[in-house]
N, C-alpha and C positions, 0 to 999 in steps of 0.2 A: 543767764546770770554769770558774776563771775567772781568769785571769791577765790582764795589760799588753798582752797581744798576742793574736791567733788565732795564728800559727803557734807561741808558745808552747804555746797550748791545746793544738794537733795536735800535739806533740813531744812532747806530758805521756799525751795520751788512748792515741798508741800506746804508750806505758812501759807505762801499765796495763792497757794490752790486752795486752801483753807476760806482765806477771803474771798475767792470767788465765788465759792463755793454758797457763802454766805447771803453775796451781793446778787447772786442768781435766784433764788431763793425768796429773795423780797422782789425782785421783776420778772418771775414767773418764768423763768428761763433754766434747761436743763443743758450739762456739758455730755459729753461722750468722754467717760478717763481711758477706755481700753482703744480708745483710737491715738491717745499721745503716744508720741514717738520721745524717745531719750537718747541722747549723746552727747559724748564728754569732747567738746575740742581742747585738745592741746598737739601742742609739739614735743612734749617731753612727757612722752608716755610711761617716762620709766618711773619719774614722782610721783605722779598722782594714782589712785585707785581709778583705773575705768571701768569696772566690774561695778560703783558704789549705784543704788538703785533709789529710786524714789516712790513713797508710800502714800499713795491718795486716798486716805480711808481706808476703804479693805481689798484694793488694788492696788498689787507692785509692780510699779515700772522697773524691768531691765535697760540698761543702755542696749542702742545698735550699733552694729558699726558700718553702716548706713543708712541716712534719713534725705528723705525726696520731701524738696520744698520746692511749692511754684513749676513742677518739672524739671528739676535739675538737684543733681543724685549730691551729697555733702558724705564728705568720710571725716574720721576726727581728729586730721590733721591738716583738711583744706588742700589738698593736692591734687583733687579729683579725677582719683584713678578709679572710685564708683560709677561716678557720672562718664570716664572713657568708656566701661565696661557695659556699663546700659544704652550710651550711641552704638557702640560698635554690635552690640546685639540686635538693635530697630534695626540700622544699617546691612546689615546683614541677612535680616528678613526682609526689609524691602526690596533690595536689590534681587533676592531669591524671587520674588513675588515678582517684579519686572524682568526678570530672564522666563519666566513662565505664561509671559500676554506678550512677549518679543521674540518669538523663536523664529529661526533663521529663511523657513521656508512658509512660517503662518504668521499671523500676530500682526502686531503694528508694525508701523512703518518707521523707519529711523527717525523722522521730525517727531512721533507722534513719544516714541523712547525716549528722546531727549525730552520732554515736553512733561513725560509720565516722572521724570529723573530728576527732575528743577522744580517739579512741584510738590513729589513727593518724598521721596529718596534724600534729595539734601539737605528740606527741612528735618526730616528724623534726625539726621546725624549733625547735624549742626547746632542744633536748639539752645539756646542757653549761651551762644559765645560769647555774648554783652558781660556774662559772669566769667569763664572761666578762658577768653584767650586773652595772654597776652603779649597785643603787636609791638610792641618795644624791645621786646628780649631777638636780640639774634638766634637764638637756638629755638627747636621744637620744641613747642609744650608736649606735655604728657599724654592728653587727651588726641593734641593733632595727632602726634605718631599712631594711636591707637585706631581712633578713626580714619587715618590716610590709609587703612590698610583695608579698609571695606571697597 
């Protein structure tokens, strides 16, 4: 949603958690409130409350200051330094995990490393770049630097 304020936001989101609430109710259908997730995007974090919470009956939602949607990590200003921080951690367990089936005197074979790298390893750390690279800009994003360094 998107109004003047967050705790506008929060006043609006539980109405319509109100009507869903309702509309579930008559088609026999239950939600999960303690699995919502809350965050405030802006860029001018200094205006608004991001602390304001939201109340679904007798469940308060805090904001986070990150929420994983589809696999790909959102912070509340869209700059996706969550989402570096969660590649560059797979990345870094995978990589760990293929130095440990690739050792120098046992393990696989170099085709077989490269092979274990391209299927496994790159997808981890790459995931999601349809969202957050972008090729136009001459300079490094945020996320490449983080991840180039796995």
């Amino acid at each position: 949603m998107y109004s003047t304020s967050t705790e506008q936001n929060c006043a609006r989101l539980s109405e319509v958690h109100k009507k869903c609430q309702n509309w579930a109710l008559r088609h026999g259908i239950t939600f999960a409130p303690q699995k919502y997730e809350l965050i405030h995007f802006t860029t001018a974090s200094k205006r608004f409350n991001l602390k304001a919470s939201v109340q679904l009956g007798d469940i308060s939602k805090d904001p986070t200051t990150s929420v994983r949607v589809l696999g790909v990590w959102l912070d509340p200003k869209l700059k996706w330094s969550a989402h570096a921080a969660k590649a560059y951690q797979k990345g870094a367990i995978a990589v760990a995990a293929l130095k440990r089936v690739t050792a120098s005197t046992w393990g696989a074979s170099f085709i077989r490393a490269r092979l274990l790298y391209n299927s496994v390893v790159r997808p981890a750390i790459t995931y999601g770049t349809a969202v957050w690279l972008e090729p136009e800009t001459t300079k490094r994003s945020k996320v490449v630097q983080v991840i180039s360094k796995v």
